[in-house]
MARSEMI-987295 format. One line per 4 residues: for each residue x, y, z of C-alpha. Coordinates in nm, 2 decimals, always signed. Example, Ala and Ser with C-alpha at 12.3 -4.5 7.8 and 13.67 -1.06 7.14 Angstrom:
+1.23/-0.45/+0.78  +1.37/-0.11/+0.71;
END
This chain:
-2.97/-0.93/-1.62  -2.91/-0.98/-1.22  -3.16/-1.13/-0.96  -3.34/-0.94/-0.76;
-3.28/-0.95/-0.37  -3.65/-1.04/-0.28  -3.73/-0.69/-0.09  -3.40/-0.67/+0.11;
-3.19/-0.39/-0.09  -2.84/-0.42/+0.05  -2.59/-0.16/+0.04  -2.19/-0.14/+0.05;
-1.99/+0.19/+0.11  -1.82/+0.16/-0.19  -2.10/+0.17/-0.39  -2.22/+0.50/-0.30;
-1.89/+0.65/-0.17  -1.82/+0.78/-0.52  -2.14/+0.90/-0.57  -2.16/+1.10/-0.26;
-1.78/+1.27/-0.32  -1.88/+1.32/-0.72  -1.61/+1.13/-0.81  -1.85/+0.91/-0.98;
-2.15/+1.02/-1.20  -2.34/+0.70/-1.24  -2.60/+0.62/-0.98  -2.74/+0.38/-1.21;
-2.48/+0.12/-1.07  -2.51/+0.18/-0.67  -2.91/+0.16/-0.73  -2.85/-0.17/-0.97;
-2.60/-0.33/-0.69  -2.83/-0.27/-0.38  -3.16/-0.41/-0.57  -3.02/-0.71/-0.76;
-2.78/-0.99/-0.72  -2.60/-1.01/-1.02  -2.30/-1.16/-1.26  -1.98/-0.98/-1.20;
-1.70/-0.93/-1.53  -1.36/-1.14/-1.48  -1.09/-0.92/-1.38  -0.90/-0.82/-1.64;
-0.55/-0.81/-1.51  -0.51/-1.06/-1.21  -0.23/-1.03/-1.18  -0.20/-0.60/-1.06;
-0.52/-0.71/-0.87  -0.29/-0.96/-0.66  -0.03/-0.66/-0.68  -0.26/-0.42/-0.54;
-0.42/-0.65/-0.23  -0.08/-0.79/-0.13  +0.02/-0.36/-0.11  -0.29/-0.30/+0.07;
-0.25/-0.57/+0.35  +0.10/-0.45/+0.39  -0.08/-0.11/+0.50  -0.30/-0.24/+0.69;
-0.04/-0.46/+0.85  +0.18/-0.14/+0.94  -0.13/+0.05/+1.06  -0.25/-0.21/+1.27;
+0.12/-0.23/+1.46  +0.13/+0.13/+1.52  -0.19/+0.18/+1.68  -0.14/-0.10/+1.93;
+0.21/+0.05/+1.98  +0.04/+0.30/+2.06  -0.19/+0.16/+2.31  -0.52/+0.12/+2.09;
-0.73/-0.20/+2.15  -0.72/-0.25/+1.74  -0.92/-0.51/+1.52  -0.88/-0.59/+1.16;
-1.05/-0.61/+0.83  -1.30/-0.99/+0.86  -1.33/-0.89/+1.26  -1.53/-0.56/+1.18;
-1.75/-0.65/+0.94  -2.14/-0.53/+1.01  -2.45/-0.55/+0.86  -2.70/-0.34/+0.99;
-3.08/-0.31/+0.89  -3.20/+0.09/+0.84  -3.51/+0.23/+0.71  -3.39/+0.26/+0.35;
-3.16/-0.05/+0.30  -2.91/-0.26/+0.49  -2.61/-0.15/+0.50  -2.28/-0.34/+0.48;
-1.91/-0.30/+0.55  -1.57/-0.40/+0.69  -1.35/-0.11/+0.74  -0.96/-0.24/+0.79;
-0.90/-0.10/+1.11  -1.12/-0.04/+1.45  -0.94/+0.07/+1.77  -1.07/+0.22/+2.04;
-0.90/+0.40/+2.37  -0.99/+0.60/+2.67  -1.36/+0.64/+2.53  -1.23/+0.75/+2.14;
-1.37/+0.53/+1.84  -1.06/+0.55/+1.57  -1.14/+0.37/+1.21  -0.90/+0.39/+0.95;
-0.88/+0.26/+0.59  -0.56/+0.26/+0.38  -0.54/+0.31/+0.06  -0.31/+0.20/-0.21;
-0.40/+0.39/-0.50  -0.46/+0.79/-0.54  -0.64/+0.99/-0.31  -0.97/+1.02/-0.38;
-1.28/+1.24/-0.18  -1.49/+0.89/-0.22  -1.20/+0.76/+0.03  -1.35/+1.05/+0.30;
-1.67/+0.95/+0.26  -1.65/+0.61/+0.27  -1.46/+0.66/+0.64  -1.76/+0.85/+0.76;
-1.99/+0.63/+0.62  -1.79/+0.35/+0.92  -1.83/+0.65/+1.15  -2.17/+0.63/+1.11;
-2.26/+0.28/+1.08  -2.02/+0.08/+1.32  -2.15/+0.21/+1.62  -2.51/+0.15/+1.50;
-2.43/-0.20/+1.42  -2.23/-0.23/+1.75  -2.40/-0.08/+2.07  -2.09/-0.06/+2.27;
-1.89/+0.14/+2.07  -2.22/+0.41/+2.03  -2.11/+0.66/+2.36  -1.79/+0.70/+2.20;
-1.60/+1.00/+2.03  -1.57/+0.87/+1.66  -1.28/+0.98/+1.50  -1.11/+0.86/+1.18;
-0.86/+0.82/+0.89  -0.77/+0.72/+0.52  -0.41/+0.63/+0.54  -0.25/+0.65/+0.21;
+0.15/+0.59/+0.11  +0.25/+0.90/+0.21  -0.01/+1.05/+0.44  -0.26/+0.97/+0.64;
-0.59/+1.26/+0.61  -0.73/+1.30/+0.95  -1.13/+1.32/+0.96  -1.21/+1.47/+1.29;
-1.57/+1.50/+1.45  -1.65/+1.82/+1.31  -1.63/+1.71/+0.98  -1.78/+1.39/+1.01;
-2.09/+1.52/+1.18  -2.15/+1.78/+0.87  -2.13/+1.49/+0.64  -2.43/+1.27/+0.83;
-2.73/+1.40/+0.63  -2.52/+1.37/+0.31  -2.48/+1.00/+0.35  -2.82/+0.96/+0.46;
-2.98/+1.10/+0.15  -2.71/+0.91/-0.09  -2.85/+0.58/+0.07  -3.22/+0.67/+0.07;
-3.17/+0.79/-0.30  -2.99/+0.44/-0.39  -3.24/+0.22/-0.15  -3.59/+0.34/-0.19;
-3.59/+0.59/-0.52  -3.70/+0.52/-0.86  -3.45/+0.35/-1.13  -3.17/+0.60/-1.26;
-3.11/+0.65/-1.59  -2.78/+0.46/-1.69  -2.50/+0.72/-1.76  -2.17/+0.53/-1.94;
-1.87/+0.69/-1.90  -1.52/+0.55/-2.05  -1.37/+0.59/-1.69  -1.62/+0.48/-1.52;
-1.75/+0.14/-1.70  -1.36/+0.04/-1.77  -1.37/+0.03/-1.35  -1.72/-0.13/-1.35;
-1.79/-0.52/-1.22  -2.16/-0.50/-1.38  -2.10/-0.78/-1.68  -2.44/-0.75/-1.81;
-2.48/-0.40/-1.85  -2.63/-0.30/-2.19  -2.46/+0.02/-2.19  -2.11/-0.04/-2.16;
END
């Protein structure tokens, strides 16, 4: 039920994010993504989906005026997306904001919703990948963010070095290991884009 990628497994924060923060149980559905192309369900409520993206740009929008206030060189969203080949998978992303000033890498994605520790990871998985995928940003001090509504949860370096080898293994485990067994959840297929699945 999806195509597969012809050798090139491809993975997106996202995916794994979840996984990594145990917010999510079902590995089945990162290792599915990265390994095939496939159909995705229709959303079901278009209309809290516009809702939702027109709140997050809004963030984004706010964000992106307060750093360069604040004298950050700052790009957005569709400028920092990467793609960037490793020895387990490729690895994809666009975090919503990338600044930079006097030698400090800042990226920051805002979220909408409720807080979530998939939200931490998926910053740290930018930390780690952006200045891979971009060798001038690599000598500097990468700091980050999840801005949400009413707060914004600093990740420093400290903590984003202690979560390196965690993010490695997640995307080694989801690009090169064996098929997981499927594990359907009512919370978890309800969020699920995976139209085929014959477990839902």
């Amino acid at each position: 039920f999806g195509t597969p990628r012809h050798g090139k497994v491809y993975v997106w924060p996202t995916w794994v994010s979840g996984l990594i923060a145990g917010d999510k149980q079902c590995a089945w559905s990162a290792w599915f993504k990265a390994h095939f192309q496939y159909q995705k369900r229709p959303q079901e409520n278009e209309n809290a989906l516009a809702t939702w993206k027109a709140a997050h740009d809004d963030m984004v929008a706010e964000r992106y005026a307060a750093l360069d206030t604040d004298g950050w060189d700052v790009a957005v969203e569709g400028q920092n997306k990467f793609s960037m080949k490793g020895k387990a998978a490729v690895l994809g992303g666009a975090p919503d904001l990338v600044a930079v000033r006097r030698g400090v890498l800042r990226i920051e994605d805002c979220k909408s919703g409720k807080e979530r520790d998939g939200d931490f990871w998926q910053v740290c998985i930018y930390l780690l990948a952006v200045p891979l995928a971009r060798p001038e940003l690599a000598a500097l001090e990468p700091t980050g963010a999840v801005v949400y509504r009413d707060r914004i949860r600093e990740i420093d370096q400290a903590a984003f070095w202690l979560a390196k080898d965690r993010i490695a293994n997640y995307i080694t485990q989801v690009g090169t290991g064996p098929e997981p067994a499927r594990t359907p959840s009512a919370s978890e297929c309800r969020f699920c884009d995976i139209a085929a699945c014959p477990d839902r």
